[in-house]
C-alpha positions in Angstrom: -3.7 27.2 2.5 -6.3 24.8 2.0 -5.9 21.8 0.1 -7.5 19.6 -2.0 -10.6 17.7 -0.6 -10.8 14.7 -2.9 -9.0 12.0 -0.5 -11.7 13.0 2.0 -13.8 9.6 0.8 -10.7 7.2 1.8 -10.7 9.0 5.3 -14.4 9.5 6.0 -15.2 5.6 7.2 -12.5 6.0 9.9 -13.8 9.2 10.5 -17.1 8.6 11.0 -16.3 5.7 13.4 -14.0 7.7 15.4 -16.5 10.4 15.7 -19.2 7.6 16.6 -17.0 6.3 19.5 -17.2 9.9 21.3 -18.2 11.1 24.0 -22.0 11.5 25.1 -22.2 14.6 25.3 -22.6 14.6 21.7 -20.1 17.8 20.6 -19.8 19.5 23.5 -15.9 20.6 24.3 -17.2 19.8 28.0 -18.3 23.1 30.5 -16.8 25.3 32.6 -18.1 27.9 35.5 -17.3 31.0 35.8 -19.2 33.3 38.6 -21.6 30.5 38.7 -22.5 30.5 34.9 -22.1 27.4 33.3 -20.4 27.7 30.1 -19.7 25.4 26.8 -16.9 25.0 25.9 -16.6 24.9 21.7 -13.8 24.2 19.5 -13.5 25.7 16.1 -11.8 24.8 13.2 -10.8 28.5 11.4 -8.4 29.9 8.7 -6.5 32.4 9.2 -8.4 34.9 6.3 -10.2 38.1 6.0 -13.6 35.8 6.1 -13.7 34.9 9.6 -13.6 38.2 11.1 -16.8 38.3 12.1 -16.4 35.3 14.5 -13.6 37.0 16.5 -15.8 40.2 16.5 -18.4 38.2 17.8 -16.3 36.8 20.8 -14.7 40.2 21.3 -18.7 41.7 21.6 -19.6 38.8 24.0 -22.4 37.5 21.4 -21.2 33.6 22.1 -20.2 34.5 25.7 -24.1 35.5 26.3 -25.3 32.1 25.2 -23.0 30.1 27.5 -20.8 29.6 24.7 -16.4 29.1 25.5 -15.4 29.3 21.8 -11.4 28.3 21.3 -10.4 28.3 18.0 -7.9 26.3 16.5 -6.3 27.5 13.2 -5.8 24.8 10.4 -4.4 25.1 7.3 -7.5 25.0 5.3 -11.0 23.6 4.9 -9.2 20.4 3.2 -8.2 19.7 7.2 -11.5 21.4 9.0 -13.8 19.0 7.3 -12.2 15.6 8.7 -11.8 17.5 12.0 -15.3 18.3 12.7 -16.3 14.6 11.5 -14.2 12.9 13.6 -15.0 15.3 17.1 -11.7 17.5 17.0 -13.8 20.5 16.3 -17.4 21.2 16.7 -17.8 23.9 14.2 -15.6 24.5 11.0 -15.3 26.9 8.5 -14.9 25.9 4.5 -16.0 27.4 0.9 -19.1 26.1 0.0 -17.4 23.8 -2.9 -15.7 21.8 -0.6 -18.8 21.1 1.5 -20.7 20.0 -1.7 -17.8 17.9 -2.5 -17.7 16.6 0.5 -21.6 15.6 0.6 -21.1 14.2 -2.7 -18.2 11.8 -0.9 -20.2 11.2 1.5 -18.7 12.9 4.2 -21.7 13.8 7.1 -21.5 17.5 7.8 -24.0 20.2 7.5 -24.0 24.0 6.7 -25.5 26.0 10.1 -25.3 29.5 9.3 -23.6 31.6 6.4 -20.3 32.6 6.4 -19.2 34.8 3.8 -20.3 36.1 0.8 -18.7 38.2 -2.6 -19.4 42.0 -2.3 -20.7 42.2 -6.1 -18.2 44.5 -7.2 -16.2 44.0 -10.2 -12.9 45.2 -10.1 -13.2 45.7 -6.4 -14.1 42.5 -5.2 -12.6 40.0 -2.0 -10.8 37.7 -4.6 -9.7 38.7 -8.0 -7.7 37.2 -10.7 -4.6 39.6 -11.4 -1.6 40.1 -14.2 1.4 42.1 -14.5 1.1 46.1 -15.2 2.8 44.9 -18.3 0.4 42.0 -19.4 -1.0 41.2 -22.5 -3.7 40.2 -20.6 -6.5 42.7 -20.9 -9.6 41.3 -19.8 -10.6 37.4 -19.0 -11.1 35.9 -22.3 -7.3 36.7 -22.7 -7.1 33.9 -20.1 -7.3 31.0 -22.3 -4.1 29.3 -23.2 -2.3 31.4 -20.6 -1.3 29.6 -16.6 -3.7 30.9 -13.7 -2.8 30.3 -10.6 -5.4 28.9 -7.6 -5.0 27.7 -4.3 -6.9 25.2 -4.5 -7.5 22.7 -7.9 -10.8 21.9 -8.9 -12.6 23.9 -6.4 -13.9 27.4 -6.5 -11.1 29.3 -7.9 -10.9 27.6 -11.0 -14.7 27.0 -11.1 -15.4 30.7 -11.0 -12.8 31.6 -13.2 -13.7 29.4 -16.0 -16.8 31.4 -15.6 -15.6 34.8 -15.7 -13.4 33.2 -18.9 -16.5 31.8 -20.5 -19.0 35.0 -19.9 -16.1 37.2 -21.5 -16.5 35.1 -24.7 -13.0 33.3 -24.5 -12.5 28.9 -23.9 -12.6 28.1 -20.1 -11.6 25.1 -20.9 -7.9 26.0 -22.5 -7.2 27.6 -19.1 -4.0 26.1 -17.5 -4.3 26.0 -13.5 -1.6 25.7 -11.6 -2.0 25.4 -8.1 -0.2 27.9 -5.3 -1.0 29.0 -1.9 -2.3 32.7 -1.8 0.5 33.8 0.1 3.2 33.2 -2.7 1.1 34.0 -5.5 2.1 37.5 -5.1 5.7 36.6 -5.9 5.0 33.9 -8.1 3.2 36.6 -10.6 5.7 39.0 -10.1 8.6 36.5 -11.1 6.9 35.5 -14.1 5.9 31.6 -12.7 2.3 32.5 -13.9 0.6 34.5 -16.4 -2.1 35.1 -14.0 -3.3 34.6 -10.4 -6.8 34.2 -9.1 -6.2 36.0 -5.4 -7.9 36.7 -1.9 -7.1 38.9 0.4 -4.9 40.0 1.6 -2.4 38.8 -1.4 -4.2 40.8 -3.8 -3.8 43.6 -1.8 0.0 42.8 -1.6 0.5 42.5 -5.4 -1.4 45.2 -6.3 1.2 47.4 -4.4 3.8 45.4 -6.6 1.7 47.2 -9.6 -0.6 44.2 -10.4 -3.8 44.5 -11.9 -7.2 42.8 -11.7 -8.9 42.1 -14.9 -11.5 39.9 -13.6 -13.4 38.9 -10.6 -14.6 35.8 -10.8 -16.8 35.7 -7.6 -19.0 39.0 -8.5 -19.2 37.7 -12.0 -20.7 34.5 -11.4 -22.8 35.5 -9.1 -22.8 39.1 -7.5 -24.5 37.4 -4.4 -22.1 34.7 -4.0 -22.4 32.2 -1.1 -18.4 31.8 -0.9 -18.2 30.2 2.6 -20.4 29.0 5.6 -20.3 27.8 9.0 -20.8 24.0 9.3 -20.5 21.1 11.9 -21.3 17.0 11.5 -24.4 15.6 11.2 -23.9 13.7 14.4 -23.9 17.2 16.2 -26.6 18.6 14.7 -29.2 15.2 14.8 -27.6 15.0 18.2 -27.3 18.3 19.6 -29.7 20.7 18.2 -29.6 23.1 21.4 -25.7 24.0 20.9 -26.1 24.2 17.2 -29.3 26.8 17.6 -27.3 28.7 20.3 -23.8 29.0 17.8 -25.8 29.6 14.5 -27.6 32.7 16.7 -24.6 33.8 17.6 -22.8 33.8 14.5 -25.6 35.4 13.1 -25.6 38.2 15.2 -22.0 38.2 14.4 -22.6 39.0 11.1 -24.9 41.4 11.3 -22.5 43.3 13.7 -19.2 42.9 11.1 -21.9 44.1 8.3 -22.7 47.3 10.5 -19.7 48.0 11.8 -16.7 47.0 8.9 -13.8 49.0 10.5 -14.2 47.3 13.4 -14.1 44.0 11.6 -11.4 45.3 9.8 -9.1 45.6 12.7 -10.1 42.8 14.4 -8.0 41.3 11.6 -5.0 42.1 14.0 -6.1 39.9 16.7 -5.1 36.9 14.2 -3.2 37.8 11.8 0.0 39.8 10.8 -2.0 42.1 8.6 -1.1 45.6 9.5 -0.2 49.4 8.1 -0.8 49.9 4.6 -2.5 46.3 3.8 -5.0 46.3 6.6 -6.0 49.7 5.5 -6.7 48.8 2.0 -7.7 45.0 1.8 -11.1 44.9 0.2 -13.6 43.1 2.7 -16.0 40.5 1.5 -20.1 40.9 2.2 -20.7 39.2 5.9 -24.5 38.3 4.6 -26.7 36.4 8.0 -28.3 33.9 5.1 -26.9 32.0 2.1 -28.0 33.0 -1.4 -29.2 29.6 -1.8 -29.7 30.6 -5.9 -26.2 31.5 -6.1 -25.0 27.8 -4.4 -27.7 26.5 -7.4 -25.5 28.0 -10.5 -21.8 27.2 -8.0 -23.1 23.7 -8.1 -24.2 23.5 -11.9 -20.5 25.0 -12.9 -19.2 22.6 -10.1 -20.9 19.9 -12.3 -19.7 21.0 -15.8 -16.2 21.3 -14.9 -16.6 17.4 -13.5 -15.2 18.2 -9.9 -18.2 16.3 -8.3 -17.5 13.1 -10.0 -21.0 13.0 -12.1 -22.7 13.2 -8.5 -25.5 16.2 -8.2 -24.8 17.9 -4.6 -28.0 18.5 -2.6 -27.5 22.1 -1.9 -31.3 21.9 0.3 -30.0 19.2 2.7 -26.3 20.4 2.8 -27.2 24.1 3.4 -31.0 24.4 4.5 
């Protein structure tokens, strides 16, 4: 899963120069013709989550295919790799949670948010992440948190940032929280052998332990914010200075996208099945995030204030206007 994004600083000058010795056609994966229509051919750096959905929908409903766009996406590990890979050229679009990108901009990293990509679903108790305990847990509620181990797949980024959150409105110490980090895939069985007290989940590991007879007690997403910007679309800055044309034609797309997955979530839903190996009972109940078409630009305010408290931006103020406007 994805990985931290600190080191991003000590890459980014190489980066930046490899991406400035590219080709001219400034992003473009090159074209292809097919019946006589031109096509572009874009690469797209995804994760292999519940999140994306809507961009396979979209390529399954022809949405990029009608704007002469030849998506092939390329599955990383997390946004820790996406974001030096649409820097240096190896993708042209990305996906990553919004703290990274404002991490990134604070490091000086040159991308820039095109068009939303995720968003909580404001439910408490029901939302797309969710921190969870035993059935047998002292744990009753998020101020129980403090001095107990939370797992997170990611340190200082949104996981812990929310929690702390969800710790802090619940009247307990966010900052005697211990964090340990885990991918979401084992949390599951790290919770259920005891290795944490607690574990801050997405789907579809939630999903997973709660049929192991975990229980949510907080979620951190709908309680910071129960319009959450959790993740958007983004490229480099060289793409979008350079090629404004391709970058209006992807962000229309995508937005149509998610308007789609918003009107039609059981299709998105098993759409899932194209790229992952969710099936039967977990693809049935995994709880789907809110596939918004615009960031909550007041929700990425207060993410980037907690950002700031918790230190993760190194006493740098993110510009959430230039980054995601």
């Amino acid at each position: 899963m994805q990985r931290r994004v600190l080191g991003l600083a000590v890459a980014v000058v190489t980066l930046a120069g490899a991406a400035g010795c590219g080709s001219s056609d400034s992003g473009s994966g090159g074209t292809s013709s097919a019946g006589g229509a031109k096509k572009t051919q874009v690469t797209v750096g995804v994760i292999p989550i519940v999140d994306v959905a809507p961009l396979y929908l979209g390529q399954k409903k022809g949405f990029f295919a009608s704007r002469g766009i030849e998506l092939k996406m390329v599955t990383a590990q997390g946004g820790a790799a996406i974001i030096p890979g649409v820097v240096s050229g190896q993708f042209q679009f990305g996906f990553s949670n919004t703290t990274s990108l404002m991490l990134a901009q604070t490091k000086g990293v040159p991308v820039k948010s095109v068009v939303n990509g995720a968003a909580s679903n404001g439910k408490v108790g029901a939302d797309v992440t969710g921190v969870l305990v035993k059935k047998d847990s002292p744990v009753k509620s998020a101020k129980d948190l403090a001095g107990r181990s939370v797992a997170v797949n990611t340190l200082q980024n949104i996981g812990d940032t929310t929690v702390r959150e969800s710790v802090r409105e619940d009247g307990g110490d966010p900052a005697k929280v211990k964090f340990v980090e885990i991918p979401f895939d084992q949390m599951p069985a790290a919770l259920d052998g005891g290795r944490v007290d607690a574990a801050w989940m997405g789907e579809p590991a939630q999903t997973v332990a709660k049929a192991q007879g975990a229980r949510v007690i907080a979620s951190p997403f709908a309680e910071t914010d129960p319009k959450l910007t959790v993740a958007t679309w983004f490229t480099s800055s060289k793409i979008a200075q350079q090629n404004p044309d391709l970058v209006r034609k992807f962000t229309e797309a995508m937005t149509e996208s998610l308007k789609y997955a918003t009107g039609h979530p059981e299709e998105a839903r098993q759409i899932l099945t194209v790229y992952t190996k969710i099936s039967g009972d977990v693809l049935t109940k995994l709880i789907l995030p809110s596939w918004p078409p615009q960031v909550d630009t007041a929700s990425l305010e207060k993410l980037a204030a907690l950002g700031e408290e918790d230190g993760i931006f190194g006493g740098k103020k993110p510009d959430i206007q230039a980054l995601f406007s």
